[in-house]
C-alpha positions as YAML, in Angstrom:
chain: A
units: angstrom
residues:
- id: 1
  name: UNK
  ca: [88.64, 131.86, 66.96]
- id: 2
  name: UNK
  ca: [91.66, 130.27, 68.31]
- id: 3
  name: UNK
  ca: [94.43, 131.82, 70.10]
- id: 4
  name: UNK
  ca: [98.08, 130.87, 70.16]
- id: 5
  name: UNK
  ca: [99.48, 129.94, 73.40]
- id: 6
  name: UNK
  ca: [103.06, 129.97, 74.07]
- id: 7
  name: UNK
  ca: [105.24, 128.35, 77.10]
- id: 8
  name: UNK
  ca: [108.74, 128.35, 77.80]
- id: 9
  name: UNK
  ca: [110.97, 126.16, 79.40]
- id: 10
  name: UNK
  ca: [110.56, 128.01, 82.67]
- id: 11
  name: UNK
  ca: [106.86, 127.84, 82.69]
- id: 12
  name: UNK
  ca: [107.28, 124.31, 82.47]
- id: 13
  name: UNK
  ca: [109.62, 123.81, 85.35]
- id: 14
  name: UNK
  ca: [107.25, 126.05, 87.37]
- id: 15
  name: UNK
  ca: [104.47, 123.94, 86.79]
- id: 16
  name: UNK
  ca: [106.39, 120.26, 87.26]
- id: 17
  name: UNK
  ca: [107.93, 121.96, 90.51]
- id: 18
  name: UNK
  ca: [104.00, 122.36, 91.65]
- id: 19
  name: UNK
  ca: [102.74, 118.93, 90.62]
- id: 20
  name: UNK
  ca: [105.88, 117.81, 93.09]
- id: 21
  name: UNK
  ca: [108.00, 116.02, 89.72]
- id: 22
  name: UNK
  ca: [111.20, 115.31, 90.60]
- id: 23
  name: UNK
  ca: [114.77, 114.67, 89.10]
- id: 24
  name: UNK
  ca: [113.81, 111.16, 91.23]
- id: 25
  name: UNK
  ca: [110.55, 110.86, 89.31]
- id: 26
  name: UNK
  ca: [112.57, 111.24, 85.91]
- id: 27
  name: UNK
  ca: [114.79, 108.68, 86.43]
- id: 28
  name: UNK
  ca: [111.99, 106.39, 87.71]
- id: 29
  name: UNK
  ca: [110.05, 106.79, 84.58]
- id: 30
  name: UNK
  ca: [113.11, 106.75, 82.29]
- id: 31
  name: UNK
  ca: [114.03, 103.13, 84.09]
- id: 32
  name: UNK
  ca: [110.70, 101.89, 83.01]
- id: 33
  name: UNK
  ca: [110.99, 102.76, 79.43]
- id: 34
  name: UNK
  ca: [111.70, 98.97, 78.94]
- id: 35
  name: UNK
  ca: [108.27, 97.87, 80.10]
- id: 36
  name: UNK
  ca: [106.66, 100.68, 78.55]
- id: 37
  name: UNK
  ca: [107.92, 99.77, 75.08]
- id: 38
  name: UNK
  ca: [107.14, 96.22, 75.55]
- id: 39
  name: UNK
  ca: [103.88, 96.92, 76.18]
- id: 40
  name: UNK
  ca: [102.98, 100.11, 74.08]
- id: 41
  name: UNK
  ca: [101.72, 98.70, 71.00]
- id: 42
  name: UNK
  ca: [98.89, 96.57, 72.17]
- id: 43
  name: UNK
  ca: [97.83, 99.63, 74.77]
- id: 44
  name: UNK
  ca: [97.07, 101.54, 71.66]
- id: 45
  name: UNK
  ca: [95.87, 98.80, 69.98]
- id: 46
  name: UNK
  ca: [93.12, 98.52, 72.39]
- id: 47
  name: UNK
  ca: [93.02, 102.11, 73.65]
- id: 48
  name: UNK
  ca: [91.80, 102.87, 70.02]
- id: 49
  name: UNK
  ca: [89.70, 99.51, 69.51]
- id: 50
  name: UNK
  ca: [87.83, 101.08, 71.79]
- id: 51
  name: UNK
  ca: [87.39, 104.47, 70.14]
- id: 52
  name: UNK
  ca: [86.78, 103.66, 66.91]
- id: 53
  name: UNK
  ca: [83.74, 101.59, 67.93]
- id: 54
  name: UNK
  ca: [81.57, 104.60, 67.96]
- id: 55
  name: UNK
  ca: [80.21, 106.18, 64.31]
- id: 56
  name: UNK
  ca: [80.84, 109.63, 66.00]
- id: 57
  name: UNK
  ca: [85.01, 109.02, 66.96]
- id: 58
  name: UNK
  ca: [85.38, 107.14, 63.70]
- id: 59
  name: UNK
  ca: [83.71, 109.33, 61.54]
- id: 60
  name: UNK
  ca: [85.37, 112.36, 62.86]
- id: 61
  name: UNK
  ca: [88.71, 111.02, 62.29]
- id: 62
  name: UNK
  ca: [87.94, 109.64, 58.78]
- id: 63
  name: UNK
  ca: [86.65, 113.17, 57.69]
- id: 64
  name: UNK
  ca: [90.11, 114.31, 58.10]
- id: 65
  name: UNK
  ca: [92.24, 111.66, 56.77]
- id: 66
  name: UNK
  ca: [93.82, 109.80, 59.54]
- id: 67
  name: UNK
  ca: [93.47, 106.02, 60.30]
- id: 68
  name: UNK
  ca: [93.45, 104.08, 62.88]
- id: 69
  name: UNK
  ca: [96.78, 102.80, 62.39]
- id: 70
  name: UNK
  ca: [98.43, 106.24, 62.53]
- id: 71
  name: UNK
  ca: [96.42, 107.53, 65.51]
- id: 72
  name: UNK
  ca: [98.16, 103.79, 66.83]
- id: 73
  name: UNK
  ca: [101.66, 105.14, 65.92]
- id: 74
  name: UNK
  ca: [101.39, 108.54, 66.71]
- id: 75
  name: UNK
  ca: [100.02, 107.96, 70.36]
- id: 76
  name: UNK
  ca: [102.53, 105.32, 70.86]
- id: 77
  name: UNK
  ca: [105.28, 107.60, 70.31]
- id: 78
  name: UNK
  ca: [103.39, 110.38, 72.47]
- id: 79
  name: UNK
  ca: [103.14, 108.26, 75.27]
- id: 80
  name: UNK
  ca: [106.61, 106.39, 75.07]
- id: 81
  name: UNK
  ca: [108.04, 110.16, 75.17]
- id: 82
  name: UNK
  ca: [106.25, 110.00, 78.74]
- id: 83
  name: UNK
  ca: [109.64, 107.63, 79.62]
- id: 84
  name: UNK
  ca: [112.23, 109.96, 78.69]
- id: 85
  name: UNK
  ca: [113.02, 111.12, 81.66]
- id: 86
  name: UNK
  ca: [111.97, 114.58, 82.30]
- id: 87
  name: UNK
  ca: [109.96, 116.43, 79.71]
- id: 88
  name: UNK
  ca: [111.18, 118.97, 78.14]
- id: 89
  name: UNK
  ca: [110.24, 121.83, 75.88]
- id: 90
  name: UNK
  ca: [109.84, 119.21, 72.83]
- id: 91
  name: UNK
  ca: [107.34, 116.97, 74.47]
- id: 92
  name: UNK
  ca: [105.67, 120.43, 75.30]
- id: 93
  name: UNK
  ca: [105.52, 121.92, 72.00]
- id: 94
  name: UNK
  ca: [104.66, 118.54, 70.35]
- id: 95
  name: UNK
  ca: [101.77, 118.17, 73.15]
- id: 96
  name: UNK
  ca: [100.49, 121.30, 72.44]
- id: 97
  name: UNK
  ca: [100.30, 120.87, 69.13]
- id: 98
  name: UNK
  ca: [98.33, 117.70, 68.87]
- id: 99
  name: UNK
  ca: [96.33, 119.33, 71.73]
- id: 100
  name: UNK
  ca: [95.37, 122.30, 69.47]
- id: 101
  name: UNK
  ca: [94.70, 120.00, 66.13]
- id: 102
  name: UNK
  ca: [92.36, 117.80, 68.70]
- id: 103
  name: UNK
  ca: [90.57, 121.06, 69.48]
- id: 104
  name: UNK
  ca: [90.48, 121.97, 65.74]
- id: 105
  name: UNK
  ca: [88.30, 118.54, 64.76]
- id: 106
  name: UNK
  ca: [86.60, 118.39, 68.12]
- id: 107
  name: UNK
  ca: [88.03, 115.93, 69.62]
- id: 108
  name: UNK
  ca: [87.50, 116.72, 73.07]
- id: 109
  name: UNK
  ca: [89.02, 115.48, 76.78]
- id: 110
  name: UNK
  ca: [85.95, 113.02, 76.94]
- id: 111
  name: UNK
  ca: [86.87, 110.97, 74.22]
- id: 112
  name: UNK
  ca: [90.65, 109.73, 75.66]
- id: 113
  name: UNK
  ca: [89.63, 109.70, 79.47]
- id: 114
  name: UNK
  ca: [87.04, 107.45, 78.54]
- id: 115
  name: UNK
  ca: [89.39, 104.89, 76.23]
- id: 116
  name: UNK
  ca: [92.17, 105.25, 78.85]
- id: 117
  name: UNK
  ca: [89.96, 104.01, 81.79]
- id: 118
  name: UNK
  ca: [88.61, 101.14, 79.99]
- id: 119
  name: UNK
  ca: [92.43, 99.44, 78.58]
- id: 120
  name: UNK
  ca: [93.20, 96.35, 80.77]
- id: 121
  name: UNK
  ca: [96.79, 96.14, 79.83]
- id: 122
  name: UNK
  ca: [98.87, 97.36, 83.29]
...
């Protein structure tokens, strides 16, 4: 059974103000935005190379309709939101959105730490 969870724009603040994020850090990340885009497309080119290698990813993702190709587009556009500048309650509800249809198909934590650590592009 799932449950809803809800956040607000405080709740976010609160938590960004514990992790130590800072108007400074905002501005850092939204002055890399440049490189980020210049570089985004092959990340998730190889970030999901690497995932759909295995039967198990692949054949997850194929039950439900989505290619490779739009997993490349979405996560591109997920992570290029990451240079904004500081996030606000629409990178949080669109997270937590994609976080609860992940949990939905079973596509667990393990999967992405595992592609992320393994993409050479810096």
């Amino acid at each position: 059974m799932a449950t809803e969870t809800t956040i607000d724009d405080r709740t976010v603040r609160t938590r960004l103000d514990f992790l130590g994020f800072t108007a400074s850090d905002a501005e850092l990340l939204k002055s890399m935005e440049p490189w980020a885009d210049s570089i985004m497309t092959e990340f998730v080119k190889e970030f999901y190379d690497y995932q759909f290698k295995g039967p198990e990813f692949s054949g997850i993702i194929r039950a439900y309709g989505a290619t490779q190709d739009g997993l490349e587009a979405a996560q591109a556009g997920y992570a290029l939101m990451l240079f904004d500048g500081y996030p606000d309650m629409e990178y949080v509800n669109r997270r937590m959105a994609i976080g609860e249809l992940r949990a939905r198909i079973n596509i667990t934590p393990q999967w992405y730490i595992t592609s992320t650590s393994t993409c050479s592009i810096r």
